[in-house]
N, C-alpha and C positions, 0 to 999 in steps of 0.2 A: 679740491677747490670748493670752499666753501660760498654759495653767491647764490642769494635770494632773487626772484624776479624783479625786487624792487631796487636792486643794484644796480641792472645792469646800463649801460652808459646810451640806450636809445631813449630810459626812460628816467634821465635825469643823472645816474651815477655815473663813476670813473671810469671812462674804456680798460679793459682786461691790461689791453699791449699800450702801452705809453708810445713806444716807436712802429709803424703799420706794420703788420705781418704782410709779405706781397707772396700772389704766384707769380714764378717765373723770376724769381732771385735768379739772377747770373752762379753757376757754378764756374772758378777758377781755379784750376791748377798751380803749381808749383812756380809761382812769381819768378823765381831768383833763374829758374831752368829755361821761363818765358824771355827775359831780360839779355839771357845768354846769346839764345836764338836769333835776337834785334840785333845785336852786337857784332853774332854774324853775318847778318844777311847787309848792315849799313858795310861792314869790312868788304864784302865782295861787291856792293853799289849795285846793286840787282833786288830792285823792289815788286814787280810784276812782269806778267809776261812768261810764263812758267818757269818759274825758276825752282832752286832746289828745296826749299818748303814745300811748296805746292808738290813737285813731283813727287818725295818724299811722302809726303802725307796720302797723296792718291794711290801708291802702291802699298803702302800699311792698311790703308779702308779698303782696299780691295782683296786684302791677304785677310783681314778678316772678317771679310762678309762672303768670302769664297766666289769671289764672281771673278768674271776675266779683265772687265774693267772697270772704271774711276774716271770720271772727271768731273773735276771741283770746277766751281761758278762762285760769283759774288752771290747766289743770297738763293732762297728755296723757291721764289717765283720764278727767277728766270729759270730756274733746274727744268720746271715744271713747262715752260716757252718752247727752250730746246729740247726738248724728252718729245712734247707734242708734235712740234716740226719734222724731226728727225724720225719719230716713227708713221708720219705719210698721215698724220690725223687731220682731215678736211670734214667739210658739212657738219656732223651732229657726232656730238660722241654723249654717251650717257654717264653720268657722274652720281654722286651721292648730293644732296643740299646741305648734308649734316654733317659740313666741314668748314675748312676757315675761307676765305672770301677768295685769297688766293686761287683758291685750285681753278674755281670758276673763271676769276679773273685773266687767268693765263690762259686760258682757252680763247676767251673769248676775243682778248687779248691778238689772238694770231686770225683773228675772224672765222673760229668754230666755233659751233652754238651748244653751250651746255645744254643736255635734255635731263633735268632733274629727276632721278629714279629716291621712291621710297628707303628706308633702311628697316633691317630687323629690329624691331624694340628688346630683343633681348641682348645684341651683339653691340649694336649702334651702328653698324657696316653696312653698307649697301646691299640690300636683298637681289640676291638671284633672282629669284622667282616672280621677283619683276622688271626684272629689265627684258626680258625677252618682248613682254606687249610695246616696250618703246621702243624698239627697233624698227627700222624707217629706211626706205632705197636710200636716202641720204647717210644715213647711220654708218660711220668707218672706224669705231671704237667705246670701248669701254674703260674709263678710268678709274679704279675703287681708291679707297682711300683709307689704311689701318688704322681706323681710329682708336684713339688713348695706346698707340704699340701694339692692338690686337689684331691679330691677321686677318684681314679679309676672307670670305669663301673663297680661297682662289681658284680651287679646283672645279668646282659648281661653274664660276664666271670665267674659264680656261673653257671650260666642255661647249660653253655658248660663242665664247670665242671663233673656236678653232669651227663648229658645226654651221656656223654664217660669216667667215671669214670676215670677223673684226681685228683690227688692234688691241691688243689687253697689255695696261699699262695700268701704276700705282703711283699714288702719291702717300710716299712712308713718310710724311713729317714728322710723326710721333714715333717711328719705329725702328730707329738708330740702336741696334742691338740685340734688336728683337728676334725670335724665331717662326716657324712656322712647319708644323710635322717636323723639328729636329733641323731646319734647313733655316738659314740665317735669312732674314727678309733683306732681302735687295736684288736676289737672280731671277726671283718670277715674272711673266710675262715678259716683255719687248724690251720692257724698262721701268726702273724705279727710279723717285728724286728723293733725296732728304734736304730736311733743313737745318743749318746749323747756326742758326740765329743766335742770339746772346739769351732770351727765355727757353731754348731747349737744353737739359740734362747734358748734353755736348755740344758746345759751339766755337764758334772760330771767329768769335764778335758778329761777324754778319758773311755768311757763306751757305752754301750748298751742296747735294752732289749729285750727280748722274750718275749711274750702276747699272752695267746689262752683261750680257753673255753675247753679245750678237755683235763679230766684229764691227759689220756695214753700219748698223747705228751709231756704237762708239764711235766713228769715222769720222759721219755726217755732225754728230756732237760736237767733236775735239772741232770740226771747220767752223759750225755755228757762233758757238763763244769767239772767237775770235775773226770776225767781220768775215767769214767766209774764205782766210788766205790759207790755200797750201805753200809754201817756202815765204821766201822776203818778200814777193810783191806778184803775187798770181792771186787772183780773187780765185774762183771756182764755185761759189754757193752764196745764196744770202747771209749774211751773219749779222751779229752786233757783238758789244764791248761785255761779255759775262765772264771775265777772267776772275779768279781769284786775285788777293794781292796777296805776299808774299808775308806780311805782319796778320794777314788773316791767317793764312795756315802755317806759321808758327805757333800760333794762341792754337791751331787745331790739335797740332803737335805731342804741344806740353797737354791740356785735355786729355787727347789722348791715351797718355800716361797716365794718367788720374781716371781713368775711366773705370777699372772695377771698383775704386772705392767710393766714385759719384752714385754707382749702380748698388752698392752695399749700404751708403746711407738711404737712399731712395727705398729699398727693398724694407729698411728698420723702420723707416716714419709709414709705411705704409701696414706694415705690422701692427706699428701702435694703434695708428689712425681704425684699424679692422676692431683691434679690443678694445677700443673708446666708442666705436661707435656700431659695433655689429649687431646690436640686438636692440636699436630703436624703432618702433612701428613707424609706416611710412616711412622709413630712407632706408634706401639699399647702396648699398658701396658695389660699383664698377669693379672685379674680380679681376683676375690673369692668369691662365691655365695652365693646369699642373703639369707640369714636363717638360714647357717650353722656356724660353729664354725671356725674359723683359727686363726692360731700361726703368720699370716701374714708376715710370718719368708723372704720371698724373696719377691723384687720387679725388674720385670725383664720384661726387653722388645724387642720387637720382630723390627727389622727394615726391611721394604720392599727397598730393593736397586734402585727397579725401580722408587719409587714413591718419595723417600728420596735422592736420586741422590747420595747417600755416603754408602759403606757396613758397615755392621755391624761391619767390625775389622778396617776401616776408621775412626769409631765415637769411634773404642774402644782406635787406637793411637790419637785422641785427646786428650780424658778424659785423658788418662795414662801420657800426656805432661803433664797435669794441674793438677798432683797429685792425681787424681781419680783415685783407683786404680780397675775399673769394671772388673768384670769375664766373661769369655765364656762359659756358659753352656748348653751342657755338650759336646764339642769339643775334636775332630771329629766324635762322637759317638764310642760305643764298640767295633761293626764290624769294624770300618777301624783302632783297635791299635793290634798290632804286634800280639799275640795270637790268634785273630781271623779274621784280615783282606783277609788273601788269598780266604776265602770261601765268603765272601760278600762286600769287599769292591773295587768300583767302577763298580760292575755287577748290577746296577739301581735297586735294590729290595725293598730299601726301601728308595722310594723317599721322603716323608714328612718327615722322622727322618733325612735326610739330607738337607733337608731344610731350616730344626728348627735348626741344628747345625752348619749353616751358617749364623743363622740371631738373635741367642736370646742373650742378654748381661743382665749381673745381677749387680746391682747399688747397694751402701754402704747403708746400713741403721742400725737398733740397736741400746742400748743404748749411743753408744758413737759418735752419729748423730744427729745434731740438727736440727730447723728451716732453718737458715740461710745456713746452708749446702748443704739444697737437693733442696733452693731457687738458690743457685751458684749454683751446679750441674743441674739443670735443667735450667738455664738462658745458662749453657754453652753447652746441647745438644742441646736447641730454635736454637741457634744464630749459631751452627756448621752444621746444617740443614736447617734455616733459608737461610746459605746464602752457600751452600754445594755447586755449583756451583764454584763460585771465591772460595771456601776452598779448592773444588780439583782442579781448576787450579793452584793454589799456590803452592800448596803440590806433583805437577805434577802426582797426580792418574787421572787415564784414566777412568773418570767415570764408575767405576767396577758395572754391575748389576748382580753380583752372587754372 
């Protein structure tokens, strides 16, 4: 790509992409397989309420994520409700902030109190080696959360677990496929949730799921999602309405079935994405470890202000000029939005998760990103850094290093 600084469409020229590059393009499988699936589930008149989608699809996620059970919810908050309910989590549980609003929200949600713990700046995950100082007589759990599909320390946050008799529980949103020491993420701890929204690598339009080895949770689960009945009309537990519907885990389905080649495109853009952009000073690309399994589902990089002479929301209004439509993730973190900001935000506690929430930016990839795409997207972070200098004098930024 040939493109001078005086091209580019923030400072006067034509955007790169005529039509927006987005993250979180919806991947969809095999239409015609999808359409079949509607045809049968209208022919037997059974729309929701477990039916055979639903069941179908929760013993295929469970065959293979190698766990003992499956149950599917409408969407990854509530997975995250009843995950929390059902594994006995009251008063304070400690969580990561450097995640999506959810995780918090569904805690809080059931009236437990996130206690915001730091993350590794090298992993993004929630540091062990501090959650131990936030544990509290209140304290009944710890929730990590594998950020970008990367496994949490679980074995580190299992030893704290099990040595002060916490809960240890995960929110795998990003880590539908993913492994950890060779073992498929979903059987660790008490319980995992995925989300299978329409922006993750596999979805079911808008669903979720529960995953555990532990019959008596699965139990209390399968009662929660549905209002608390065991048979036609015996309440037994609190519950509410988090059933799948039956046109959602058809779309799970067909997905599915497409799922090594959503996981083989993701795997090629993320290839590129490494030789277009591996060796610019100030930006490091977010890795995934060699041996294990990933859904390669984000590719997301970190800018150093200092070394890159442009911040991270610098490089994000450029892309955003030339149709890239890159994300911030996961900005401002938990602690500093309206619900829990007064207790931790701007009091220095967690300086890495505020670090990571000023510098990481997450780039288009998925099915509906080609070669030539993340060669322009990556010739136009080169040349936006390359020559970041004359870009923020032009742009009149005050060479921002925060």
């Amino acid at each position: 790509m040939k493109t001078s600084i005086d091209q580019l469409a923030v400072l006067g020229g034509a955007p790169a992409f005529a039509e927006p590059l987005h993250v979180g393009r919806p991947n969809v499988g095999d239409r015609a397989a999808f359409a079949a699936r509607l045809d049968e589930m209208f022919d037997r008149h059974w729309l929701t309420n477990d039916g055979v989608c639903v069941r179908e699809l929760e013993s295929r996620i469970a065959n293979f994520l190698g766990v003992r059970h499956c149950m599917l919810v409408c969407n990854g908050t509530v997975a995250l409700q009843v995950m929390a309910a059902a594994c006995g989590m009251t008063g304070e549980v400690i969580m990561p902030s450097f995640t999506f609003i959810a995780t918090a929200h569904a805690l809080a949600w059931q009236g437990v109190k996130p206690v915001f713990c730091d993350v590794d700046p090298a992993t993004h995950n929630i540091d062990p080696a501090k959650v131990e100082s936030l544990i509290t007589d209140a304290t009944t759990g710890i929730l990590g959360v594998h950020v970008w599909g990367r496994a949490c320390d679980v074995d580190a946050l299992d030893a704290i677990a099990r040595r002060r008799g916490l809960v240890l529980a995960f929110d795998a949103a990003h880590a539908f496929a993913c492994s950890h020491q060779g073992r498929m993420i979903g059987g660790f701890g008490s319980a995992e949730t995925f989300s299978f929204h329409a922006t993750k690598f596999f979805n079911s339009f808008e669903g979720g799921a529960i995953t555990t080895n532990d019959d008596a949770v699965a139990e209390r689960c399968r009662l929660m999602r549905n209002f608390g009945f065991s048979g036609l009309d015996h309440v037994v537990s609190l519950g509410l309405n988090g059933k799948m519907s039956e046109a959602s885990a058809a779309m799970g389905l067909t997905n599915l079935d497409s799922l090594s080649s959503f996981i083989e495109v993701n795997a090629r853009n993320y290839a590129w994405y490494r030789e277009g952009l591996g060796d610019i000073p100030g930006l490091q690309l977010a890795d995934y470890r060699a041996g294990e399994r990933s859904n390669f589902q984000y590719v997301v990089v970190e800018v150093d202000p200092v070394v890159a002479g442009l911040t991270r929301d610098d490089l994000s209004e450029v892309l955003h000029a030339e149709n890239v439509l890159a994300r911030r993730y996961f900005y401002p973190g938990c602690h500093c939005m309206a619900p829990y900001e007064a207790e931790y935000c701007g009091r220095g506690l967690l300086p890495a998760t505020e670090q990571l929430t000023k510098r990481t930016l997450s780039l288009p990839t998925g099915t509906s990103v080609d070669e030539d795409d993340i060669r322009t997207v990556s010739a136009l972070i080169r040349l936006s850094l390359g020559e970041s200098g004359a870009l923020a004098d032009r742009m009149g930024w005050a060479r921002r290093t925060s």
